[in-house]
C-alpha positions in Angstrom: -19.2 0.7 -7.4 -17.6 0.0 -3.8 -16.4 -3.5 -5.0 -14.8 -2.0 -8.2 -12.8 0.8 -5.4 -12.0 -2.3 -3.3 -10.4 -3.9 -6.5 -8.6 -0.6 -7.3 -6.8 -0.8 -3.8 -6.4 -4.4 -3.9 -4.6 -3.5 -7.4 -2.5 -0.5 -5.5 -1.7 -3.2 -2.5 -0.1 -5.5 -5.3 2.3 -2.8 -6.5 3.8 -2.1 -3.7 6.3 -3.7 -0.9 9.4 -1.3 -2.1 12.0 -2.2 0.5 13.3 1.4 0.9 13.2 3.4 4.6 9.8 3.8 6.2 9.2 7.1 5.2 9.8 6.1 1.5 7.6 3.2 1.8 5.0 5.2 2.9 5.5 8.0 0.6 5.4 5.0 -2.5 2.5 3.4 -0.9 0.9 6.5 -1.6 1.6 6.9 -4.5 0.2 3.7 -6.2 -2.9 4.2 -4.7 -2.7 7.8 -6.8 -1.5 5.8 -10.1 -4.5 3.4 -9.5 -7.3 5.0 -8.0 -6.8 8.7 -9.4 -5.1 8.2 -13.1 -6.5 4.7 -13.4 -3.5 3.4 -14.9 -3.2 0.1 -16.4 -2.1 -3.1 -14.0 0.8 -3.4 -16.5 1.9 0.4 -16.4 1.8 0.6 -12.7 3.4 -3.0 -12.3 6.2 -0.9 -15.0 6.5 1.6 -12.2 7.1 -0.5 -9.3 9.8 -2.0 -11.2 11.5 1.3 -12.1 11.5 2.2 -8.9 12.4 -0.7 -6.7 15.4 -0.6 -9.2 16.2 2.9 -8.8 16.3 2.5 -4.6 18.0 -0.7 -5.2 20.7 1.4 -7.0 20.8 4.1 -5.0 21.5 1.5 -2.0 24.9 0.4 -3.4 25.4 3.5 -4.7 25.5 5.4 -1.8 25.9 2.9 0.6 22.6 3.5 3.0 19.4 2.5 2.7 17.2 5.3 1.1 14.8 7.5 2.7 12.9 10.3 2.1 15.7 12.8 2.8 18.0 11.1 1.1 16.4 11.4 -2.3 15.6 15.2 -2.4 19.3 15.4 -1.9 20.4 14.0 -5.1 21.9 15.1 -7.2 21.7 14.9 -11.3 24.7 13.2 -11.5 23.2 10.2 -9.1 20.3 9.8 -11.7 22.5 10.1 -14.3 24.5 7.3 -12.6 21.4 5.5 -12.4 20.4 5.3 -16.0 23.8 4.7 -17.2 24.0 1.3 -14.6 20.9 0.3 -16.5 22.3 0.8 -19.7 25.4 -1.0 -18.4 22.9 -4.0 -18.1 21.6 -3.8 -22.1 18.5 -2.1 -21.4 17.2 0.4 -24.4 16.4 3.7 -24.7 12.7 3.3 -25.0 12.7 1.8 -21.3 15.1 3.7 -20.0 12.9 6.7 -20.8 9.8 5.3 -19.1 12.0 5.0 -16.3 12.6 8.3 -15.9 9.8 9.5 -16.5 8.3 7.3 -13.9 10.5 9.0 -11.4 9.7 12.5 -13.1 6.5 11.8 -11.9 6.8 10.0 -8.7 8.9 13.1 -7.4 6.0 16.1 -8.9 3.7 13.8 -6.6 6.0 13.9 -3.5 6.0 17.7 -4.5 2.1 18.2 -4.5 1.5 16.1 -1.5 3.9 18.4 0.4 6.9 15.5 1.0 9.1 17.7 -0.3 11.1 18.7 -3.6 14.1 18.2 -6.3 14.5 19.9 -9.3 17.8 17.7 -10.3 15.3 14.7 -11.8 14.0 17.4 -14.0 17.1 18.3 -15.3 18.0 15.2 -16.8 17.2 14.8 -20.1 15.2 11.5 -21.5 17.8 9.2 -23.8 16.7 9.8 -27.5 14.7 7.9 -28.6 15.4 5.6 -32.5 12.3 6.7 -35.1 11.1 3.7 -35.7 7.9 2.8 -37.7 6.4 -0.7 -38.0 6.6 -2.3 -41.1 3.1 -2.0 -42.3 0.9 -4.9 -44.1 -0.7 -4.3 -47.7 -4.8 -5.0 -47.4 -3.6 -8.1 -50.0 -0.8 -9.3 -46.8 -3.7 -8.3 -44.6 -6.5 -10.2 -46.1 -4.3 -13.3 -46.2 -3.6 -13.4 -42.9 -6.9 -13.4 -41.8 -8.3 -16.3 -44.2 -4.9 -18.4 -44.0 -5.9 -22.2 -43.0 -3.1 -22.5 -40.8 -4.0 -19.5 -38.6 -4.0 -21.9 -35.9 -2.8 -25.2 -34.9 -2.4 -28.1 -37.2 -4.9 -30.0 -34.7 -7.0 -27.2 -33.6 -10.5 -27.8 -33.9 -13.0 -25.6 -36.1 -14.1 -23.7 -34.0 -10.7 -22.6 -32.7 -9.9 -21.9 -36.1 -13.2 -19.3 -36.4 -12.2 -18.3 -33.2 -8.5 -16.9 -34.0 -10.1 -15.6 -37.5 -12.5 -13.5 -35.4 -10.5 -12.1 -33.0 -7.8 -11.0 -35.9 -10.6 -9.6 -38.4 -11.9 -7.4 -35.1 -8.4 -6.0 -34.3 -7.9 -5.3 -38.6 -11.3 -4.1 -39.3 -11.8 -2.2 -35.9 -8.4 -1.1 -34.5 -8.6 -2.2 -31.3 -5.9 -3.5 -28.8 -5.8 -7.2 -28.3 -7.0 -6.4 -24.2 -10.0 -4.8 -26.0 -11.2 -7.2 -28.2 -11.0 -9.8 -25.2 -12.6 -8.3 -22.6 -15.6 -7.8 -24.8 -18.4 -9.7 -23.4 -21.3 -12.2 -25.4 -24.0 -9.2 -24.6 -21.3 -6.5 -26.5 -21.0 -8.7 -29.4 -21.2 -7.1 -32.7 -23.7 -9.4 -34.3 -27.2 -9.1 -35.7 -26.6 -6.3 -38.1 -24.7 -3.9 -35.0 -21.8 -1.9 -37.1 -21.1 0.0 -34.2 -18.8 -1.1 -31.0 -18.4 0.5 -27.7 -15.2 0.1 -26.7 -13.0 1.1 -22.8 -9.7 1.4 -23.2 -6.8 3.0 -21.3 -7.4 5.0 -18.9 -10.8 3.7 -18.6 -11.4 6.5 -21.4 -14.7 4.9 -23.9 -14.7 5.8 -27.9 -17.3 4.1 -30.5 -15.7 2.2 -33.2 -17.1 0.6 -36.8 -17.8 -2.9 -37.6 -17.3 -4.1 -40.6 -19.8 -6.4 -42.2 -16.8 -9.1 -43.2 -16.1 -8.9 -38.9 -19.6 -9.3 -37.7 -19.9 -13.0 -40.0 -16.8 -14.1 -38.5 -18.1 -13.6 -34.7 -21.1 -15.1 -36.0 -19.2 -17.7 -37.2 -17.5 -18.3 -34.5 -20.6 -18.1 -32.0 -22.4 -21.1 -34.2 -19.4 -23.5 -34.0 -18.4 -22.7 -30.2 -19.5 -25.8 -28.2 -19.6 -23.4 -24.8 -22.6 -21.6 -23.8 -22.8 -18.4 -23.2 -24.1 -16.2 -20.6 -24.4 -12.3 -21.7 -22.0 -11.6 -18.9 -19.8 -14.4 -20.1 -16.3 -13.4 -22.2 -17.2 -13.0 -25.8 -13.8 -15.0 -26.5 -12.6 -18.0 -25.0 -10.0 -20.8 -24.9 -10.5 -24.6 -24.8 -10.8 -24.6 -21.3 -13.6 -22.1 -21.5 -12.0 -19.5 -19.5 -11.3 -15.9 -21.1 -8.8 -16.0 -24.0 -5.1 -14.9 -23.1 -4.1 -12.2 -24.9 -0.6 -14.4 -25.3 -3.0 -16.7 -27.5 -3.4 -13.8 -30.3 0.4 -12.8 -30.3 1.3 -16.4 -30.7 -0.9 -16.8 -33.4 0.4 -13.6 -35.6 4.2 -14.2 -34.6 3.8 -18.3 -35.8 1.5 -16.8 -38.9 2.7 -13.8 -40.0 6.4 -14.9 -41.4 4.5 -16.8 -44.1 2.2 -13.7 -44.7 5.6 -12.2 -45.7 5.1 -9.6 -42.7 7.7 -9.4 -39.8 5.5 -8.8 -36.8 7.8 -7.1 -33.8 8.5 -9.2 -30.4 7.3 -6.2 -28.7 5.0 -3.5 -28.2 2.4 -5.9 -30.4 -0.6 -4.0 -30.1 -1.5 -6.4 -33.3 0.0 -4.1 -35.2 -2.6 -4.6 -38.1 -5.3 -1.8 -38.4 -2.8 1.2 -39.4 -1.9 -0.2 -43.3 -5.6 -0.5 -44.8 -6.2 3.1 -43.4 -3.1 4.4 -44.3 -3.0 2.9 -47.6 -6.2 4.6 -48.8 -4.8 7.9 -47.7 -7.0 8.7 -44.6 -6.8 11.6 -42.1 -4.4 11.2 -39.4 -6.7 12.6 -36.8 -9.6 10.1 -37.9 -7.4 7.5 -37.3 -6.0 8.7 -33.8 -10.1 8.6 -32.7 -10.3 5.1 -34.0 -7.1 4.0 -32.1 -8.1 5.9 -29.0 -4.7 7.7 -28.4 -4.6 10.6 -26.2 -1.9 12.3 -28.7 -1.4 12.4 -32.3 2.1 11.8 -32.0 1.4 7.9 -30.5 -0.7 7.4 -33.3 2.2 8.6 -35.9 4.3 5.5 -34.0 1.7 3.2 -35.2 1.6 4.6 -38.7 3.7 5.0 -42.0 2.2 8.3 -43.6 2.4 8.7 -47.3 4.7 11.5 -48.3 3.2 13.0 -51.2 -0.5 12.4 -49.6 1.1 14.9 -47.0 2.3 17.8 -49.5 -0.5 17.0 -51.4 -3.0 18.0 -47.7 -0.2 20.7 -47.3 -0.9 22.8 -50.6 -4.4 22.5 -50.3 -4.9 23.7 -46.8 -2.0 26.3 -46.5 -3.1 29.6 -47.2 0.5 30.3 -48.9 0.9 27.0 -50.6 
């Protein structure tokens, strides 16, 4: 337990090194070791945050001519963050991550608030940019099922068990709906083998949900166990590359961008949480909340990002639960 808190403030320590005023340092010190320790944030969300607001003091330094500190920002104004955002858009940046941004400093000023550093309502009263609705182009189960038995999943020259390996790891993410970090941080004792149909699964936030295992998923890890020339520990990573290290999640998104053009299914640049669970549960019409517990969002309205609803599956739910329908 003490050497997981140690690696939670050696996590905190990396985020930080601002370059503001003292004060501010300290006050954004504090803070990571909130975002890490307290909220348990992902590496990559607070690593978000320190870039958001390294560029927002950066700005403000031009902008105003002085190094930031403490006083300084409780001063601002809305025009000043407004100022910000629109340098930022100035430099092609989208809505979707100018809105992180702000609401990065939306919350790095309610925590300089509660911890008594002080207050400023003018962050509050800018509004976040509006944001495109934009779903993902979903996969049939026909698209779906291709992809996953397609030869050339891998490398022309990959060896077999590469091959079984990339097939594994893509039949978990379809048949399971995890992230890609989930599937690989799985470990050889987690393994879903031996008739196991059920999966224990951590993911953001540290927050745990169970997930099912199809029968199709468990052969392929299977598979891929047999032909794998490493061997395994219990402890070891369930998944790993040719150098037998843990497999990198850039790995998997290589493998569905180079694959799934020929699948005839454009797979986004970004935001590729693999982006292939959502059409075989959508496409048989299942409940929105069921498929929010098997993603493991926090709110319906992420898991609606990740899906294409049917329209007439919706009226249909509509009339039959609506006590005036």
């Amino acid at each position: 337990m003490a050497a997981k808190a140690t690696s939670k403030r050696a996590q905190a320590k990396k985020a930080q090194a601002i370059g503001a005023a003292p004060d501010v340092d300290r006050a954004v010190n504090a803070w990571f070791v909130y975002l890490v320790t307290e909220r348990q944030l992902a590496a990559h969300t607070v690593e978000a945050y320190r870039r958001d607001l390294s560029q927002f003091l950066g700005f403000l330094a031009g902008h105003l001519g002085t190094q930031p500190d403490l006083k300084l920002l409780f001063s601002l104004s809305a025009r000043d963050v407004r100022a910000f955002l629109a340098a930022r858009r100035a430099q092609d940046v989208g809505s979707r991550s100018l809105s992180r941004t702000l609401s990065a400093l939306r919350m790095f000023y309610r925590f300089l608030e509660r911890r008594g550093f002080g207050k400023n309502d003018a962050i509050r009263a800018v509004s976040l940019p509006k944001l495109p609705h934009s779903v993902p182009k979903p996969l049939t189960a026909a698209k779906a099922t291709a992809l996953m038995d397609g030869a050339d999943i891998a490398q022309p020259d990959a060896e077999e068990w590469i091959l079984a390996r990339d097939t594994a790891v893509l039949t978990l993410l379809y048949g399971s709906g995890l992230r890609i970090s989930e599937a690989l941080s799985l470990r050889v004792k987690e393994a879903p083998i031996k008739g196991r149909d059920m999966l224990r699964v951590t993911g953001k936030g540290n927050k745990t949900r169970v997930v099912p295992v199809l029968p199709v998923t468990r052969q392929a890890i299977e598979h891929y166990l047999k032909l794998c020339p490493a061997k395994f520990g219990p402890d070891d990573p369930l998944f790993i590359g040719a150098r037998g290290k843990q497999l990198s999640p850039r790995i998997i998104q290589l493998r569905m961008r180079g694959r799934a053009p020929r699948s005839g299914c454009p797979i986004p640049r970004r935001r590729m949480r693999c982006g292939i669970p959502s059409p075989r549960i959508i496409g048989r019409r299942r409940d929105l909340r069921a498929i929010q517990e098997l993603l493991g969002h926090a709110s319906l309205s992420t898991t609606q990002g990740y899906t294409e609803v049917d329209r007439a599956h919706l009226l249909k739910t509509y009339e039959a639960a609506h006590p005036r329908a």
